[in-house]
SEVEXMAR-986063 format. One line per 8 residues: number of its first residue (from 1); their letters; for each residue z, x, y of C-alpha. Coordinates in steps of 0.02 Angstrom, whole numbers, plus 50000, padded with zeros to 5 digits. Layout:
N
NUM = A = Z:X:Y | ... $
This chain:
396
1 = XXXXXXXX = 50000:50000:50000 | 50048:50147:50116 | 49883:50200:50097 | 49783:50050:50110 | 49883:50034:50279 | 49841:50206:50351 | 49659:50165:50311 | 49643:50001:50399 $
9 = XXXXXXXX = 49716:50095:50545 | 49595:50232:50545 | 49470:50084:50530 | 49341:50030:50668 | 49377:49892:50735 | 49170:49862:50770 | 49106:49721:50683 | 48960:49841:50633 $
17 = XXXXXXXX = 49079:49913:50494 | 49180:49781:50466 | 49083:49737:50293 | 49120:49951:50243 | 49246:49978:50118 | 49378:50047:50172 | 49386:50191:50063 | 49230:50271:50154 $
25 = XXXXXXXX = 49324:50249:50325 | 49464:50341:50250 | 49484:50526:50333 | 49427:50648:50220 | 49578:50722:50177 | 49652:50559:50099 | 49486:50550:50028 | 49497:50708:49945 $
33 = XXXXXXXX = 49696:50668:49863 | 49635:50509:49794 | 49499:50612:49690 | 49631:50723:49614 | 49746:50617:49575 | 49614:50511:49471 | 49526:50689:49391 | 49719:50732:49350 $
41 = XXXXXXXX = 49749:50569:49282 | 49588:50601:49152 | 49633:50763:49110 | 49815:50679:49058 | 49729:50565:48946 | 49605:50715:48860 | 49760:50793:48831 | 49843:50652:48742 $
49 = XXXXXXXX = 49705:50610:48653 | 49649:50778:48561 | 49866:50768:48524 | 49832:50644:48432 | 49691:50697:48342 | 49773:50841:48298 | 49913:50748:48218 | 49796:50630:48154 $
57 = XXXXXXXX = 49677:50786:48061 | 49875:50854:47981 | 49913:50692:47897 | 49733:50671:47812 | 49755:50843:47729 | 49934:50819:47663 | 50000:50967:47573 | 49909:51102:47684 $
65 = XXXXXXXX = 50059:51220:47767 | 50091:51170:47950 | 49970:51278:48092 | 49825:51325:47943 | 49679:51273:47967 | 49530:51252:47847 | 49411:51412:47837 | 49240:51374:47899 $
73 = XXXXXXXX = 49108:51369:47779 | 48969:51523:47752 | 49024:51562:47935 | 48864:51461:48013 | 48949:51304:48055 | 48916:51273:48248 | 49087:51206:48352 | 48965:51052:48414 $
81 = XXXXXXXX = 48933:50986:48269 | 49100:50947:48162 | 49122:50999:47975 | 49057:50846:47843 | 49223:50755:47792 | 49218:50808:47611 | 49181:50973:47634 | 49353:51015:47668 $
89 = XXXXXXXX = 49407:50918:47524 | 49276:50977:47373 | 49400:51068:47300 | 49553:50932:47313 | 49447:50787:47290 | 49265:50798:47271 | 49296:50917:47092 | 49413:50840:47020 $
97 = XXXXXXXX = 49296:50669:47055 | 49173:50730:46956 | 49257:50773:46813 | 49348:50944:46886 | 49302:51095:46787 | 49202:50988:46646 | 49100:51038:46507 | 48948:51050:46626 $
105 = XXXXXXXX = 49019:51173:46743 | 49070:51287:46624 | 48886:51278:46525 | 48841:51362:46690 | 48978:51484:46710 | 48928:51537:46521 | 48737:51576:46594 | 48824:51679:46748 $
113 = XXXXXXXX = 48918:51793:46608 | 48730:51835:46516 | 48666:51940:46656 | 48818:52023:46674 | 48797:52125:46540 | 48631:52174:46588 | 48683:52209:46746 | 48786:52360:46678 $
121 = XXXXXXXX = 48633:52432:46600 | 48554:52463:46753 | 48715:52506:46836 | 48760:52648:46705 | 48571:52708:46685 | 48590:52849:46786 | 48704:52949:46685 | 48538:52955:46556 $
129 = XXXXXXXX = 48402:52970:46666 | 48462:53088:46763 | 48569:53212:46681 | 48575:53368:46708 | 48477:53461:46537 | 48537:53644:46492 | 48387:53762:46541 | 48329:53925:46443 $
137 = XXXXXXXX = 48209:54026:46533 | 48089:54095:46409 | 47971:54179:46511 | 48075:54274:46676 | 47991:54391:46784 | 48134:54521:46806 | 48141:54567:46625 | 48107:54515:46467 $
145 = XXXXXXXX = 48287:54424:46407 | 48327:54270:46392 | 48436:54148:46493 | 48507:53993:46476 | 48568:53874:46627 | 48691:53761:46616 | 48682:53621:46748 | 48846:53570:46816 $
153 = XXXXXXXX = 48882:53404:46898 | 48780:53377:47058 | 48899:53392:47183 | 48867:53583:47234 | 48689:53592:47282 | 48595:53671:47154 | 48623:53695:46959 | 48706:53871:46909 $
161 = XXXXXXXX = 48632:53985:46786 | 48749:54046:46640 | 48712:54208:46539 | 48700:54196:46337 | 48697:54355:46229 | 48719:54511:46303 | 48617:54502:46450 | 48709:54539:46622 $
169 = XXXXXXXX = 48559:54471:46739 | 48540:54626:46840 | 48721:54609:46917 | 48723:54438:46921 | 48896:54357:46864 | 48934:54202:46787 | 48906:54038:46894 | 48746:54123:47028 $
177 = XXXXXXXX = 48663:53966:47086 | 48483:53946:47046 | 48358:53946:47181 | 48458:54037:47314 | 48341:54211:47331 | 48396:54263:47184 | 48298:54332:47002 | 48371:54184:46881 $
185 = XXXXXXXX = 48258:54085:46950 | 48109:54184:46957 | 48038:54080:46780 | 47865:54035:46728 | 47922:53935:46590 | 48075:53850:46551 | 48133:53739:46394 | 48258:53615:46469 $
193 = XXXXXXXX = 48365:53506:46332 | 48506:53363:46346 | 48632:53363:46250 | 48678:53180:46237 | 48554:53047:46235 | 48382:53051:46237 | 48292:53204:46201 | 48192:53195:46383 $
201 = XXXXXXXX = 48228:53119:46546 | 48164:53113:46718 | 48240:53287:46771 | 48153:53385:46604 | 47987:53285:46626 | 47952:53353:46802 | 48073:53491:46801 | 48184:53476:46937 $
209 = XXXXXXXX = 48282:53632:46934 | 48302:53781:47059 | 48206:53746:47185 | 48174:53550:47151 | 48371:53522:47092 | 48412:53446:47261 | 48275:53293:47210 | 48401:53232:47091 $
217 = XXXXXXXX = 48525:53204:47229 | 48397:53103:47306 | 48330:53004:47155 | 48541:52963:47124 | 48569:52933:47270 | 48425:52801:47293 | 48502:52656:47182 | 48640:52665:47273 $
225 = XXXXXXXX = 48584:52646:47452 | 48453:52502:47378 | 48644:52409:47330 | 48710:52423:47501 | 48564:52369:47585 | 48567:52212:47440 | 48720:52139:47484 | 48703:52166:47657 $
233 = XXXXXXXX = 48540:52069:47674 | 48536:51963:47504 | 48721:51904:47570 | 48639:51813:47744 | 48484:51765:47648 | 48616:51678:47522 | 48703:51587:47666 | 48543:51537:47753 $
241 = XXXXXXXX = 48425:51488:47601 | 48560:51442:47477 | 48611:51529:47328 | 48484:51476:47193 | 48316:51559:47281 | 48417:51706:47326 | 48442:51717:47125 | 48282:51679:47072 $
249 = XXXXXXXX = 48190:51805:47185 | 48311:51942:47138 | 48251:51912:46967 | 48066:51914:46988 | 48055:52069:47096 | 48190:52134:46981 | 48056:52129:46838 | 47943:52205:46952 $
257 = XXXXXXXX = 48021:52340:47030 | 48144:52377:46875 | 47978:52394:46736 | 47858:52475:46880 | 47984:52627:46884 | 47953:52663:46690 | 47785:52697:46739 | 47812:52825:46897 $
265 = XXXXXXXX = 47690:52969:46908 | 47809:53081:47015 | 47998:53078:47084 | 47954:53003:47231 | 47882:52873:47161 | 48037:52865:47049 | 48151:52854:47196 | 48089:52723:47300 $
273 = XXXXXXXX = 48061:52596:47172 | 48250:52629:47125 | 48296:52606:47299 | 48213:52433:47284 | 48287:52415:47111 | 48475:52443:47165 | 48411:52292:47291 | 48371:52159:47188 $
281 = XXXXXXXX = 48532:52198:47090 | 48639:52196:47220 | 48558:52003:47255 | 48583:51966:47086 | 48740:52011:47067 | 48805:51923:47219 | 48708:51761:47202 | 48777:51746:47009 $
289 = XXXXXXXX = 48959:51784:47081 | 48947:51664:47221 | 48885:51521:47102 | 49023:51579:46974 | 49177:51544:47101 | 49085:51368:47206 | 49058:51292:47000 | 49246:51356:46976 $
297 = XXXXXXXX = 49415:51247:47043 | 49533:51357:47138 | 49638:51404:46955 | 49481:51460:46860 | 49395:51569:46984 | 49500:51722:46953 | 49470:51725:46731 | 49303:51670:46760 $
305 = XXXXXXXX = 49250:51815:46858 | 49378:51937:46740 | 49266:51887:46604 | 49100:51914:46703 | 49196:52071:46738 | 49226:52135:46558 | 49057:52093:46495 | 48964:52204:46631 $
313 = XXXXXXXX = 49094:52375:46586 | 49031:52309:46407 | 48872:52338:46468 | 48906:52517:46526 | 48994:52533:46366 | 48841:52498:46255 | 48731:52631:46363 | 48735:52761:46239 $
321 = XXXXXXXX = 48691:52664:46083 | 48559:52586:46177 | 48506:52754:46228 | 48513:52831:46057 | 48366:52694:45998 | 48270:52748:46122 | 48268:52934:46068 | 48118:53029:46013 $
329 = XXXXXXXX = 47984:52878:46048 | 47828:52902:45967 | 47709:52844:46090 | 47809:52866:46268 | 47928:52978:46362 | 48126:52900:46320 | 48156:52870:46485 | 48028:52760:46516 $
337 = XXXXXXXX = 48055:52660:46345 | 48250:52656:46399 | 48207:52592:46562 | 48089:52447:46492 | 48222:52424:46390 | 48340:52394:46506 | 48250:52299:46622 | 48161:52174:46511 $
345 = XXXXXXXX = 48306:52067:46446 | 48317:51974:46648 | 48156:51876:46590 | 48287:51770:46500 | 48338:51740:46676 | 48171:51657:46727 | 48192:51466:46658 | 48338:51457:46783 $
353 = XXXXXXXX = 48233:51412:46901 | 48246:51245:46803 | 48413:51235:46721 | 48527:51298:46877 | 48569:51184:47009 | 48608:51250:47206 | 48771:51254:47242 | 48852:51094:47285 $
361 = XXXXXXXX = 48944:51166:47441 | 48821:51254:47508 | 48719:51072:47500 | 48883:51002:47590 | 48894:51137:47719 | 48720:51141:47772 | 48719:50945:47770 | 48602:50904:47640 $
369 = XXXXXXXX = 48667:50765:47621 | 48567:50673:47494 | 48535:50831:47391 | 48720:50815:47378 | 48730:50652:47345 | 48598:50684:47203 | 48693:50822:47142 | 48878:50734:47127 $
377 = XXXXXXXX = 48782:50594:47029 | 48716:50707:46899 | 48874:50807:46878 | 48955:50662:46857 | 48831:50609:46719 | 48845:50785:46638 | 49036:50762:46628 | 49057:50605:46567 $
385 = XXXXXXXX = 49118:50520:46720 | 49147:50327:46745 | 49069:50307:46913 | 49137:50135:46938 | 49314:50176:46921 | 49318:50333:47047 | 49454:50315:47167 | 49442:50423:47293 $
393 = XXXX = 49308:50342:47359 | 49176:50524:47348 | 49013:50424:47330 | 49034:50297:47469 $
């Protein structure tokens, strides 16, 4: 009233503006404390109304510890745009709807396990493709004796040269390094064995000692970059695409680049289809864990992937056996038949295409909605599930 007062006295009293409002013949000041109060009197009810969200949001997820909030899925969900309402609940609801960890979910965990073991193969196949041979010089050019290297692990450049017999190797003592100036080195013909394993391997094929040792850092060390560029990239890829392309195209260029490096004419050729071989594996690998722990409820997860676990150091286990089979090949090198080897047991992997689903929350997180739908209803199918007597109310 006070200020409906002060107004009509700052008023005109012109009939021109008698038919004004009077809030426009208020002084601008007054003007100017009426529009806060009303902006503070909205803010006011913003605030009380996310409260009560907030309270609201606690008592629809009973059971989750006060001030922890659900993780955001794959890490792409945008703030505008809120999480799907069962997302947050697959694993208290939406699972255990469908018939929780039924006898189709664990079907599929059984197929994750298969590769595993395959999986070690490739992981272990270095310690047979490249190891280090012991290396008799039969033809040196400082004198006429023999002498035998032994290769040592390659972690001090180049491989050392040991003296048999009674040879002294002009002053040379035990442990000179090969291809560092000096006359062990100076060979024109060498007969390079393994001990273990096959009877020839990438390092005796193209003789990389001496002066070509250090190429066997390289052709190591080439898997194992290829598996940290995998998960790097294969890992977005698996977020953006979903997890069941990311697995199939690991196992077709698998095939490729895993059988293509049996047939390498040179080590460089050897290394950079490895590189792209530690790659695919890496995608493999972290597509079939993925799907492994979203199929799982929260209790399983940790002895599913134990198991997946075992079979692939069963894997590495089962090297040498393999790699005794492989020895002496009539028509090829034994590398190359132990790589083919190796590799050729992921074509099993090619009708998944068919028989593995995508994940049902990465459908949920990237709102595929009726892909989801789709894939509750045939889960719930697979397991057996009345779904006219579901009570949580998943399918409406």
């Amino acid at each position: 009233m006070e200020y409906e007062a002060r107004a009509h006295e700052h008023a005109s009293p012109s009939p021109l503006h008698s038919d004004i409002p009077w809030p426009r013949r208020a002084p601008l000041a007054m003007r100017a404390r009426a529009s806060r109060t009303v902006r503070t009197e909205q803010r006011l009810r913003f605030t009380r109304r996310c409260a009560q969200l907030f309270v609201a949001g606690f008592a629809m997820a009973p059971g989750r510890p006060e001030g922890q909030d659900h993780p955001p899925e794959n890490g792409f969900t945008p703030l505008e745009h809120p999480v799907p309402r069962l997302l947050p609940r697959i694993d208290g609801s939406v699972l255990p709807s469908l018939g929780g960890f039924g006898r189709h979910q664990k079907q599929l965990v059984v197929l994750t396990w298969i590769p595993a073991l395959f999986i070690g193969f490739s992981q272990f196949s270095d310690y047979f493709l490249l190891a280090q041979p012991i290396g008799t010089c039969l033809r040196p050019l400082a004198n006429d004796s023999n002498w035998t290297g032994v290769s040592p692990p390659l972690t001090g450049g180049t491989p050392a040269l040991l003296p048999r017999g009674n040879g002294t190797g002009d002053g040379h003592g035990e442990g000179q390094g090969m291809g560092q100036g000096d006359g062990m080195c100076a060979c024109t013909e060498w007969r390079l064995e393994l001990e273990t394993g096959l009877s020839q391997n990438v390092v005796t094929k193209w003789k990389l000692v001496c002066d070509s040792a250090w190429k066997v850092h390289i052709a190591k060390f080439s898997l194992l970059v290829g598996s940290i560029f995998g998960y790097l990239v294969m890992g977005v890829m698996a977020d953006w695409f979903g997890r069941h392309p990311v697995m199939i195209l690991s196992v077709f260029f698998m095939l490729v680049f895993g059988l293509s490096v049996a047939f390498s004419t040179n080590v460089t050729m050897f290394s950079t289809l490895r590189f792209f071989e530690g790659f695919c594996l890496a995608g493999l690998a972290l597509s079939l864990y993925v799907l492994r722990i979203e199929l799982c409820l929260p209790a399983w997860r940790f002895s599913m992937t134990m198991v997946a676990s075992f079979l692939m150091v069963g894997g590495q286990l089962l090297m040498p056996g393999v790699a005794a089979l492989c020895r002496s090949w009539p028509d090829r090198d034994d590398w190359q038949v132990l790589q083919i080897v190796i590799i050729s047991p992921f074509v099993l992997m090619l009708p998944y295409v068919w028989i593995f689903p995508e994940s049902l929350r990465w459908l949920l997180a990237t709102r595929h909605y009726r892909r989801s739908k789709a894939m509750m209803l045939h889960i719930a199918r697979k397991n057996q599930v009345d779904l006219t007597t579901e009570p949580s109310g998943v399918f409406t």
